[in-house]
N, CA, C and O atoms as CSV, one atom per row, in Angstrom:
chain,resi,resn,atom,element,x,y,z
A,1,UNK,N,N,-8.607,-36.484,15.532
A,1,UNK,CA,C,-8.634,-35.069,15.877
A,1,UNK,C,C,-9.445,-34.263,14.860
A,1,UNK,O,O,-10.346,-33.517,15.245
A,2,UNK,N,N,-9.242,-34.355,14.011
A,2,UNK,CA,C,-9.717,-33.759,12.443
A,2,UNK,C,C,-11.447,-33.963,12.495
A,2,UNK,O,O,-12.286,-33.094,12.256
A,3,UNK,N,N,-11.668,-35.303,12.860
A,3,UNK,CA,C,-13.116,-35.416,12.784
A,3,UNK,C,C,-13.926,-34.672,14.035
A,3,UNK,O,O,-14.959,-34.017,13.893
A,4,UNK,N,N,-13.335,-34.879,15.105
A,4,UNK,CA,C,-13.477,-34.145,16.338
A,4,UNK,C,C,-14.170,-32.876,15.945
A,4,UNK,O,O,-15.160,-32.396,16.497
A,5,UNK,N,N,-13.593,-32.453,15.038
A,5,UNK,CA,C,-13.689,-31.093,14.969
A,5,UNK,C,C,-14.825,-30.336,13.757
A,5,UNK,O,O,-14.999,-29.132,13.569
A,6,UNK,N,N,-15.473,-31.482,13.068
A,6,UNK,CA,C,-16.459,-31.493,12.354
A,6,UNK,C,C,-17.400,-32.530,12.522
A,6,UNK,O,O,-18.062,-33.092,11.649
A,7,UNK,N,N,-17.381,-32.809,14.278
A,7,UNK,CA,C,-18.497,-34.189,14.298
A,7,UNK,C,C,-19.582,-33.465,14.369
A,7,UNK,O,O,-20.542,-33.975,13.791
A,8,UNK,N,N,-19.775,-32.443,14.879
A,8,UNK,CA,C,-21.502,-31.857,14.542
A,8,UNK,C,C,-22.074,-31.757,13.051
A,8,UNK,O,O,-23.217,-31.979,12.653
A,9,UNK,N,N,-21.252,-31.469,12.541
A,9,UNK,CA,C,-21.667,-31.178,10.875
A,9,UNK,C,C,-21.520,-32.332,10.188
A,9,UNK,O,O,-22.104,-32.360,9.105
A,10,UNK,N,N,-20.765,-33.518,10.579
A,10,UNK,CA,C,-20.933,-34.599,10.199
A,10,UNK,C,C,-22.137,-35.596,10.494
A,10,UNK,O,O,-22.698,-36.410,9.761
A,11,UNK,N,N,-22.365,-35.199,12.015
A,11,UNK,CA,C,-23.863,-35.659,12.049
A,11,UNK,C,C,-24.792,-35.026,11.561
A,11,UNK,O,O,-25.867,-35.602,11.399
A,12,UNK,N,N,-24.661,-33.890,11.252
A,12,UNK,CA,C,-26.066,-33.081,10.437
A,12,UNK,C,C,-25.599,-33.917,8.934
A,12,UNK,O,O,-26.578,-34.335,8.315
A,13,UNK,N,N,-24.843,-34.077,8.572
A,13,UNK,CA,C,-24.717,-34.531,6.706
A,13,UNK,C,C,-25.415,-36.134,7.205
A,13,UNK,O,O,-26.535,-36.348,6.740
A,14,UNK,N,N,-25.067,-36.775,7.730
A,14,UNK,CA,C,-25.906,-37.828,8.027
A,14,UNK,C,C,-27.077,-38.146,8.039
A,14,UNK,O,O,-27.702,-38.730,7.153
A,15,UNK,N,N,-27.559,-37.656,9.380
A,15,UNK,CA,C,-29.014,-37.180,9.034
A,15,UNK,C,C,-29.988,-37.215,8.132
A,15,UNK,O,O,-31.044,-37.833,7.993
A,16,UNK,N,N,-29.078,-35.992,7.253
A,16,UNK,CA,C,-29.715,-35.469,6.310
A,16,UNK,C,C,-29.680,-35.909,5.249
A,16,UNK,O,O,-30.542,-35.682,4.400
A,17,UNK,N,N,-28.793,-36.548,5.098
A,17,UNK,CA,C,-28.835,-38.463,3.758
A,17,UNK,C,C,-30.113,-39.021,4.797
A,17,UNK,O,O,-31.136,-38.876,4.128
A,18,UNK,N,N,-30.316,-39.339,5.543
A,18,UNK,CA,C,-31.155,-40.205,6.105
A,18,UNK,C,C,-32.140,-39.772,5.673
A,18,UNK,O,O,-32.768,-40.451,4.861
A,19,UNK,N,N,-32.578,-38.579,6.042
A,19,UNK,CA,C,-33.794,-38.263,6.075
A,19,UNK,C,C,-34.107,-38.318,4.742
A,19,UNK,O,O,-34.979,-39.109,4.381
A,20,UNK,N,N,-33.189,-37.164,3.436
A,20,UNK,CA,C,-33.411,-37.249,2.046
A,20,UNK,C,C,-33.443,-38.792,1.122
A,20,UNK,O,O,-33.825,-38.750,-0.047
A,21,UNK,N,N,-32.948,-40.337,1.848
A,21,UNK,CA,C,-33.440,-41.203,1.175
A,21,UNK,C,C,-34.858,-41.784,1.596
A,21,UNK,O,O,-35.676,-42.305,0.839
A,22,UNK,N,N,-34.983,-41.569,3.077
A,22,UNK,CA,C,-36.821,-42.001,3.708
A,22,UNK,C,C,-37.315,-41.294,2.565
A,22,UNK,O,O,-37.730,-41.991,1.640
A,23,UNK,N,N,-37.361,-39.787,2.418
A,23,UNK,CA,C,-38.213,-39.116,1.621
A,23,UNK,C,C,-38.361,-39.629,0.459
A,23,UNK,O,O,-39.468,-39.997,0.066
A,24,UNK,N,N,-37.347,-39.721,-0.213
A,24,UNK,CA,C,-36.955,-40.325,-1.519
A,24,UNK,C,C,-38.167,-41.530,-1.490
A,24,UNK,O,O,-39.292,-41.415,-1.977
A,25,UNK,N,N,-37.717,-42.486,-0.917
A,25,UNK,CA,C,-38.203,-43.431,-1.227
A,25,UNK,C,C,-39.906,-43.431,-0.740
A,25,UNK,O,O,-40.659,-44.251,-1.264
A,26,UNK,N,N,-40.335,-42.627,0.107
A,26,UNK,CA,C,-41.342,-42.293,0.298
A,26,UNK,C,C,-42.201,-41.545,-0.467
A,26,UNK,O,O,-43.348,-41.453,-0.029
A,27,UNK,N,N,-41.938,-40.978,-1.514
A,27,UNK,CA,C,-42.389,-40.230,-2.342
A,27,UNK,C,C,-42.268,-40.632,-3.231
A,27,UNK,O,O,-42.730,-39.792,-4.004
A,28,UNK,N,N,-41.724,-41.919,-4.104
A,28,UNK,CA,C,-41.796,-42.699,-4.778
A,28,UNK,C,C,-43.282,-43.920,-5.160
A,28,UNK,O,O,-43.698,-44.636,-6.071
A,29,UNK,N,N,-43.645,-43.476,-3.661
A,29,UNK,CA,C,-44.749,-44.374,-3.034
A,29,UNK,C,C,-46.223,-43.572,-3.714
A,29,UNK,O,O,-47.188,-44.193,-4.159
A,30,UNK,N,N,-46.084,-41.885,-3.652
A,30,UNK,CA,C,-47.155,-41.139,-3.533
A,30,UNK,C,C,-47.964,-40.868,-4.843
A,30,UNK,O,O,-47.127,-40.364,-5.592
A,31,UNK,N,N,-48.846,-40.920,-5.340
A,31,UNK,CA,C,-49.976,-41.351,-6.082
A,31,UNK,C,C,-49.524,-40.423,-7.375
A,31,UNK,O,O,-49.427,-40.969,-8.475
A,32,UNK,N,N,-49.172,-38.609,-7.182
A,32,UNK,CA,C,-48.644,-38.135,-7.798
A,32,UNK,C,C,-47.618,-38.015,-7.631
A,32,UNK,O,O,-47.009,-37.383,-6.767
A,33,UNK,N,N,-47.059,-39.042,-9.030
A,33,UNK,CA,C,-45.274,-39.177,-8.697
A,33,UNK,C,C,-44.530,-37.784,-9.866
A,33,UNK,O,O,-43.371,-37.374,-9.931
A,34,UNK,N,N,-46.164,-37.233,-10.900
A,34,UNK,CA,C,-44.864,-35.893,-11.816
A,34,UNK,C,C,-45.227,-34.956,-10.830
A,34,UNK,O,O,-45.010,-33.893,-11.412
A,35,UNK,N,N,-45.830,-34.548,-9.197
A,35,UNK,CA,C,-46.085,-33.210,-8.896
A,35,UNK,C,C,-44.684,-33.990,-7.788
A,35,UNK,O,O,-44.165,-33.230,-6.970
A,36,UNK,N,N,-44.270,-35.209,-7.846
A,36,UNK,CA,C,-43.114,-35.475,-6.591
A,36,UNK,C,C,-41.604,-35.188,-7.175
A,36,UNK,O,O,-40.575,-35.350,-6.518
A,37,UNK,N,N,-41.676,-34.673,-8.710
A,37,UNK,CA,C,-40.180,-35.541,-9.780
A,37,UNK,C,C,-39.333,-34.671,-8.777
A,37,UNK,O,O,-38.521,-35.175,-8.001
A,38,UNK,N,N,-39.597,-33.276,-8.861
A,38,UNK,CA,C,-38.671,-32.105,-8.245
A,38,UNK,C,C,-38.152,-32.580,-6.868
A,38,UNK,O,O,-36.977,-32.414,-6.538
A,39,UNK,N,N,-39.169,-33.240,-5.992
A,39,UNK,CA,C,-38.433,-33.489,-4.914
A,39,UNK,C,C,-37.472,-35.234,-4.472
A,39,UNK,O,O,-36.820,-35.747,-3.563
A,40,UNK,N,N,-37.921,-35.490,-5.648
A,40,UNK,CA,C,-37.051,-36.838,-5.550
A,40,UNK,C,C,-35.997,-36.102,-6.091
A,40,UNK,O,O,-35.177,-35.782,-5.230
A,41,UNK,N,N,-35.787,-35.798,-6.999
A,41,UNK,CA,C,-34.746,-35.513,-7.513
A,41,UNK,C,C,-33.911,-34.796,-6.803
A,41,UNK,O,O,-32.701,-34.927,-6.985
A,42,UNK,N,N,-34.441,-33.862,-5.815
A,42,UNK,CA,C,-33.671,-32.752,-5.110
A,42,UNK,C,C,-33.533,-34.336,-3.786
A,42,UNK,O,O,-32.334,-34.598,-3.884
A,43,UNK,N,N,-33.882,-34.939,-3.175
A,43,UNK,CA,C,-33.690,-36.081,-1.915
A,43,UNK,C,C,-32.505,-36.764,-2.574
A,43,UNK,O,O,-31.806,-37.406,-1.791
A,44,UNK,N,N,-32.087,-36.762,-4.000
A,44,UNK,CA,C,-31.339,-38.209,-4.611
A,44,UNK,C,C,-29.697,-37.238,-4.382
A,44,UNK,O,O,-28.599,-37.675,-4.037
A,45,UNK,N,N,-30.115,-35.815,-4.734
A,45,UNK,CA,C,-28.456,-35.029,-5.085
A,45,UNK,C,C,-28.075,-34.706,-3.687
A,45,UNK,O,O,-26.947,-34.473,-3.251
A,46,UNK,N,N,-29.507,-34.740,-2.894
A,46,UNK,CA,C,-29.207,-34.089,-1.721
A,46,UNK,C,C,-28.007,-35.198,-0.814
A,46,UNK,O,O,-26.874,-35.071,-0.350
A,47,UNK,N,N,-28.859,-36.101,-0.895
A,47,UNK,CA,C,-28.106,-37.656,0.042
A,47,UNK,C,C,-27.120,-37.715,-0.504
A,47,UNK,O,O,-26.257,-37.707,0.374
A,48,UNK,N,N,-26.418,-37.805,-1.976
A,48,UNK,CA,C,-25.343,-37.717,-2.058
A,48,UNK,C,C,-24.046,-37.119,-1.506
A,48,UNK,O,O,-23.005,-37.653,-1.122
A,49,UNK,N,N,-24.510,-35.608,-1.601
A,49,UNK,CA,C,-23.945,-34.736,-1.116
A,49,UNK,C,C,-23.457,-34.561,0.225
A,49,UNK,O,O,-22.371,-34.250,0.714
A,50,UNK,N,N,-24.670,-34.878,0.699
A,50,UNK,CA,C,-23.917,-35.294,2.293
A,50,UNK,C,C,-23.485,-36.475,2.708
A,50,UNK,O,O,-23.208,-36.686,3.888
A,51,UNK,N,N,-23.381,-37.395,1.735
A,51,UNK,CA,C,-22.430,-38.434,2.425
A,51,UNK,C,C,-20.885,-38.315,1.714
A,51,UNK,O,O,-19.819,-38.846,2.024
A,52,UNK,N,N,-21.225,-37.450,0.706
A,52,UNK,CA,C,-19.628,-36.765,0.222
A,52,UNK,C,C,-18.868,-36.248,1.229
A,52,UNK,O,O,-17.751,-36.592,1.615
A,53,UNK,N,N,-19.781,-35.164,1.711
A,53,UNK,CA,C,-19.442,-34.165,2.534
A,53,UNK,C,C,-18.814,-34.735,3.994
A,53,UNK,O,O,-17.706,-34.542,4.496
A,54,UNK,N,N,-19.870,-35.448,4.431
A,54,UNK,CA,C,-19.552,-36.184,5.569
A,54,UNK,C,C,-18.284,-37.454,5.227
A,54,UNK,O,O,-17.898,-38.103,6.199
A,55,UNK,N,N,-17.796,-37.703,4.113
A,55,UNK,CA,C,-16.487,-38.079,3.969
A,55,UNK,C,C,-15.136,-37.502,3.825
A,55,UNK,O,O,-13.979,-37.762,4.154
A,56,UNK,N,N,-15.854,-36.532,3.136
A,56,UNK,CA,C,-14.366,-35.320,2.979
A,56,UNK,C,C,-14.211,-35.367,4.297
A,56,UNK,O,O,-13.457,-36.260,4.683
A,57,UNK,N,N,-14.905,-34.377,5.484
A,57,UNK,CA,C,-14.696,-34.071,6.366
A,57,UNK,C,C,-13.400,-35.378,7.281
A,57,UNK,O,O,-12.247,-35.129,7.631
A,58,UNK,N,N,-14.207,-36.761,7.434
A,58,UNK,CA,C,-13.739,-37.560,8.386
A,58,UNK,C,C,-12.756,-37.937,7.684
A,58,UNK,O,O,-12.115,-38.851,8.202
A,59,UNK,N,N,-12.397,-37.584,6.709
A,59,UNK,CA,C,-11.073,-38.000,5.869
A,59,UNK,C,C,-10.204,-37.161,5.955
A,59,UNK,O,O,-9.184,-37.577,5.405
A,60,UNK,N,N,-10.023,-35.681,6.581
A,60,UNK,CA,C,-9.385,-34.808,6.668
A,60,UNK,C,C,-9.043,-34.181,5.193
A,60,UNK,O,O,-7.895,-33.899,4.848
A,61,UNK,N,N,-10.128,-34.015,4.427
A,61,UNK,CA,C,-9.700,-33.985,2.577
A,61,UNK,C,C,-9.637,-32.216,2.597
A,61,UNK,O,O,-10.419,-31.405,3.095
A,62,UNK,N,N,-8.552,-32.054,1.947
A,62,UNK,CA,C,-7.974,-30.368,1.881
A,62,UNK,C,C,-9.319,-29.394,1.463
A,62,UNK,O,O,-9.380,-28.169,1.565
A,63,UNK,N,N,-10.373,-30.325,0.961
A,63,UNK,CA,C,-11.430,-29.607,0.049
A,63,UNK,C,C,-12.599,-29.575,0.678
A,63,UNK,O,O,-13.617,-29.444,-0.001
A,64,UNK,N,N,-12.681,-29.685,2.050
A,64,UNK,CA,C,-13.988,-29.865,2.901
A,64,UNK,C,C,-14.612,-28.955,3.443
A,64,UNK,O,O,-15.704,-28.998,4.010
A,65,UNK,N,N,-13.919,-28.108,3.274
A,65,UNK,CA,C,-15.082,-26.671,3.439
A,65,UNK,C,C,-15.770,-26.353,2.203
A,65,UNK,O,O,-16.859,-25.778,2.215
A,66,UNK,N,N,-14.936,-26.849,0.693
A,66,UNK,CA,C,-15.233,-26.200,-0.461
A,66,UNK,C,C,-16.906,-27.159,-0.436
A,66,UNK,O,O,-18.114,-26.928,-0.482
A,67,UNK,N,N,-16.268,-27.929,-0.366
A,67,UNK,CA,C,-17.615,-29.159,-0.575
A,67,UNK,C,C,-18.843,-29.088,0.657
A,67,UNK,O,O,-20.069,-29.190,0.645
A,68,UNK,N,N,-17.987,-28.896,1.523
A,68,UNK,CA,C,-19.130,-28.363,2.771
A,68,UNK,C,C,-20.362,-27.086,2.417
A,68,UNK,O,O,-21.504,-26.985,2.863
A,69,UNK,N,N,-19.697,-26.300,1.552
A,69,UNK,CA,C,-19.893,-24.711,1.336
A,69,UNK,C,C,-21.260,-25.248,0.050
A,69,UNK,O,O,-22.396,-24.772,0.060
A,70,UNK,N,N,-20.758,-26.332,-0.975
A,70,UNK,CA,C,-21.727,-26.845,-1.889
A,70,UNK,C,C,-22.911,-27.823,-1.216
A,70,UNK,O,O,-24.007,-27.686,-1.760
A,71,UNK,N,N,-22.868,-28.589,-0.343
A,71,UNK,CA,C,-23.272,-29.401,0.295
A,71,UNK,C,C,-24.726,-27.902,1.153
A,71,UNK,O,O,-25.939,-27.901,0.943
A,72,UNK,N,N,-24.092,-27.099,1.857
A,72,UNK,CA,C,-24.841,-26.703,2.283
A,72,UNK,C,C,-26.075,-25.704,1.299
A,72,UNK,O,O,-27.272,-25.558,1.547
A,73,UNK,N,N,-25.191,-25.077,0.039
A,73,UNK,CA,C,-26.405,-24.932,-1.172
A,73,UNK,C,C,-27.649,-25.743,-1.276
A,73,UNK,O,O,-28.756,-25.407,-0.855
A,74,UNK,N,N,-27.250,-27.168,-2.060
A,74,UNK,CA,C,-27.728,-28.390,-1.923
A,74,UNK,C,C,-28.682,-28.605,-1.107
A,74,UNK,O,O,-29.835,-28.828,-1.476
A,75,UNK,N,N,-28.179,-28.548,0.495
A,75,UNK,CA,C,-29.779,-28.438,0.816
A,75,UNK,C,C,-30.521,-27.421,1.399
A,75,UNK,O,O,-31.537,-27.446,2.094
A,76,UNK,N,N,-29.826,-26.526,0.985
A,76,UNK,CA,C,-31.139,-25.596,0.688
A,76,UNK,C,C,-31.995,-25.638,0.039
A,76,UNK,O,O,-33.154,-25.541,0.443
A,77,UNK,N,N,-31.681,-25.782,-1.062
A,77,UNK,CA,C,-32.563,-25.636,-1.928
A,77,UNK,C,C,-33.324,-27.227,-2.117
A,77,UNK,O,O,-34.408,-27.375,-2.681
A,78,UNK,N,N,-32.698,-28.088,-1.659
A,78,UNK,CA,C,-33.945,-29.539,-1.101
A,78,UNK,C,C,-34.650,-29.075,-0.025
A,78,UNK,O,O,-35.798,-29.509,-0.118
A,79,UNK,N,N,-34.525,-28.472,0.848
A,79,UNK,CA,C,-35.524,-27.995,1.885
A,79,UNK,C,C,-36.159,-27.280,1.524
A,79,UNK,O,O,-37.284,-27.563,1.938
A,80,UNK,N,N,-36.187,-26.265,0.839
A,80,UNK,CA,C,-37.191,-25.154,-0.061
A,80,UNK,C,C,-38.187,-26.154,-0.602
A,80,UNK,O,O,-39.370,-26.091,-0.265
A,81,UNK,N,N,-37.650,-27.247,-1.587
A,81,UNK,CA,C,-38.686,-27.836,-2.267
A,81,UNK,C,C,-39.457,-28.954,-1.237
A,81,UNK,O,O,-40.678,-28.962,-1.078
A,82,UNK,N,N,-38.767,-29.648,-0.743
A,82,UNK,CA,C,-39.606,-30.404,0.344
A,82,UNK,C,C,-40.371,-29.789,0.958
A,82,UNK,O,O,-41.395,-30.332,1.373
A,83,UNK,N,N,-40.103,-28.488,1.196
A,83,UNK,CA,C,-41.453,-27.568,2.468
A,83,UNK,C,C,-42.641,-27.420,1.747
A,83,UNK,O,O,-43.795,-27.407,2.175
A,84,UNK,N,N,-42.032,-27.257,0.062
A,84,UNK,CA,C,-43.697,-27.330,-0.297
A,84,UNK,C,C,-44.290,-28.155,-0.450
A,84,UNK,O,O,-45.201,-28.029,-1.268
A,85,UNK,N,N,-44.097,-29.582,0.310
A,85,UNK,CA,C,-45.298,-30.354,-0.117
A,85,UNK,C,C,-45.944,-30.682,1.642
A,85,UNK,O,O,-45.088,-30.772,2.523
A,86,UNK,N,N,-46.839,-30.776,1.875
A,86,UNK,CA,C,-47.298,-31.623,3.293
A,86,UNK,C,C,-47.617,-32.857,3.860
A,86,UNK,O,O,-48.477,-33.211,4.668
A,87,UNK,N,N,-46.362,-33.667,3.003
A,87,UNK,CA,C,-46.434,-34.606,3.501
A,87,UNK,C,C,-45.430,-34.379,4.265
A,87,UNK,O,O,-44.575,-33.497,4.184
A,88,UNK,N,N,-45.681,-35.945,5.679
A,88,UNK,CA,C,-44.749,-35.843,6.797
A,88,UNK,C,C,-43.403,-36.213,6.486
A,88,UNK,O,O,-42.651,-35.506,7.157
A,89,UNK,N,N,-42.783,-36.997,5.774
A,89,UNK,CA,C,-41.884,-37.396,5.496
A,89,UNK,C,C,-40.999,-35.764,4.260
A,89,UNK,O,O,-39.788,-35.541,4.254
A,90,UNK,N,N,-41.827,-35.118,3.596
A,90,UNK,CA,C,-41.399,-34.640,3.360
A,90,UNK,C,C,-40.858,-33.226,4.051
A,90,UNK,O,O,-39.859,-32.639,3.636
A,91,UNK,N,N,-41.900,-32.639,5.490
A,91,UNK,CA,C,-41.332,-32.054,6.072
A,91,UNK,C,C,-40.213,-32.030,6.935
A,91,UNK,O,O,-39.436,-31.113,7.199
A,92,UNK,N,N,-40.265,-33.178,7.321
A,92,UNK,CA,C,-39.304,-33.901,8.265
A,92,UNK,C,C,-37.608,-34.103,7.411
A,92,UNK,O,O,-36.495,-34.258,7.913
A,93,UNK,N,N,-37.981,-34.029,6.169
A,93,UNK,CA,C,-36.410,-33.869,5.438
A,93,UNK,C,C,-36.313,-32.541,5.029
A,93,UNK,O,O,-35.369,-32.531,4.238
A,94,UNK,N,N,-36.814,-31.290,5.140
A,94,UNK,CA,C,-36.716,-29.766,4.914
A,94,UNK,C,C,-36.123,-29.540,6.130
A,94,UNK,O,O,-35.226,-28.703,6.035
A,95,UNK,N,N,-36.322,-30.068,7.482
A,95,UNK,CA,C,-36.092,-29.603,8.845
A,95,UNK,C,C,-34.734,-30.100,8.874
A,95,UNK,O,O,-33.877,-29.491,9.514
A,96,UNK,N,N,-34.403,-31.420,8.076
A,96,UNK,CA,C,-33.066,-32.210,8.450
A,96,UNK,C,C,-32.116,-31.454,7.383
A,96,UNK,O,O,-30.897,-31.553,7.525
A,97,UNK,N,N,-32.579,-30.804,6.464
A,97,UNK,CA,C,-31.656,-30.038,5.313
A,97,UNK,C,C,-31.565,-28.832,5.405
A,97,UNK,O,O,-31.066,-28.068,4.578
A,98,UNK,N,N,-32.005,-28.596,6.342
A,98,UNK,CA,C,-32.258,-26.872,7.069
A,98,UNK,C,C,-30.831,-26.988,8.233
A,98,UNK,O,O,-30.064,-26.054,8.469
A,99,UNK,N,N,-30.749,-28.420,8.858
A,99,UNK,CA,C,-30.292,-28.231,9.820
A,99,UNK,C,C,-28.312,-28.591,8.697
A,99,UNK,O,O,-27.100,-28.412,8.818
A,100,UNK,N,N,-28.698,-28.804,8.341
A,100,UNK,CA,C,-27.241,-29.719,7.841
A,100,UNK,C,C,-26.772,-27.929,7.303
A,100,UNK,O,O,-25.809,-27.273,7.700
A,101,UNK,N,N,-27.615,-27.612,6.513
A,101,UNK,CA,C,-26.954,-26.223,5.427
A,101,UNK,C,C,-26.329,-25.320,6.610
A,101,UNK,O,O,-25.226,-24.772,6.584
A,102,UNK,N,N,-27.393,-25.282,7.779
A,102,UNK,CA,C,-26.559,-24.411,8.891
A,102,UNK,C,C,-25.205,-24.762,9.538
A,102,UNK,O,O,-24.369,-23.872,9.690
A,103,UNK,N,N,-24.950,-26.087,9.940
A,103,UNK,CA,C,-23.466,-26.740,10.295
A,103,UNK,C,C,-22.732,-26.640,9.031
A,103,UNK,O,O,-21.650,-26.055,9.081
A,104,UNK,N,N,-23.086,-27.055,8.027
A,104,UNK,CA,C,-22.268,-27.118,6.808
A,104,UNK,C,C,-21.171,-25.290,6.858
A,104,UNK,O,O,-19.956,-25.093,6.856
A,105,UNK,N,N,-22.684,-24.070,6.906
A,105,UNK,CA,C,-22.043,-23.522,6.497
A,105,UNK,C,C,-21.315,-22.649,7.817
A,105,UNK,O,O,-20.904,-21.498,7.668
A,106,UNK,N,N,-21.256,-23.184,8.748
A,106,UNK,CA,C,-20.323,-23.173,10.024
A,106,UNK,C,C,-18.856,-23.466,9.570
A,106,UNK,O,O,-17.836,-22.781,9.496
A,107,UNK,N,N,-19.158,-24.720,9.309
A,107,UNK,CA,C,-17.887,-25.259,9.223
A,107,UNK,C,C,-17.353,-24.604,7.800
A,107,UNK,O,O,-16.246,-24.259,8.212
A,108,UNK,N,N,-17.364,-24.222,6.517
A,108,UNK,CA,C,-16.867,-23.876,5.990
A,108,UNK,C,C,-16.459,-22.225,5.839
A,108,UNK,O,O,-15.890,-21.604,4.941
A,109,UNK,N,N,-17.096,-21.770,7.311
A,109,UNK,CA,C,-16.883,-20.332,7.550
A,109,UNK,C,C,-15.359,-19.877,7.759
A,109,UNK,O,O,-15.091,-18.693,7.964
């Protein structure tokens, strides 16, 4: 029942680990790896976060809006930095951390 009720925002935290480790590891790949540090780094806290998040939630944990509410910070501000670069992989995880911060901060409304 509990998850029922945060399966949209649980699939956006999903996602959005998905997308923030492709990037990750895709940008690991890219020729300039000190103009990439900011956005690996923001793909590594980001994925975390939402597979936190997306556990609190399906765990029914008393603290899942609090963490939802941080989770959706988080990627904001990984989508801010991913938009500035043009690669595809990196836009494609701004769009997936755009989408998570909006369910996130649904659910912790």
């Amino acid at each position: 029942m509990i998850a029922q009720m945060y399966e949209e925002c649980i699939k956006a935290c999903l996602e959005c680990m998905e997308a923030c480790n492709t990037c990750y590891d895709a940008c690991l790949k890219e020729e300039d790896l000190a103009m990439m540090a900011d956005c690996i780094r923001m793909d590594r806290e980001c994925a975390d976060i939402c597979a936190f998040a997306a556990r609190s939630m399906q765990s029914g944990s008393p603290f899942a809006k609090q963490i939802c509410q941080l989770c959706a910070d988080i990627c904001e501000a990984c989508g801010n930095e991913c938009k500035k670069h043009e690669h595809d992989h990196c836009q494609k995880c701004a769009e997936a951390c755009f989408k998570c911060a909006e369910e996130c901060r649904k659910m912790a409304a």
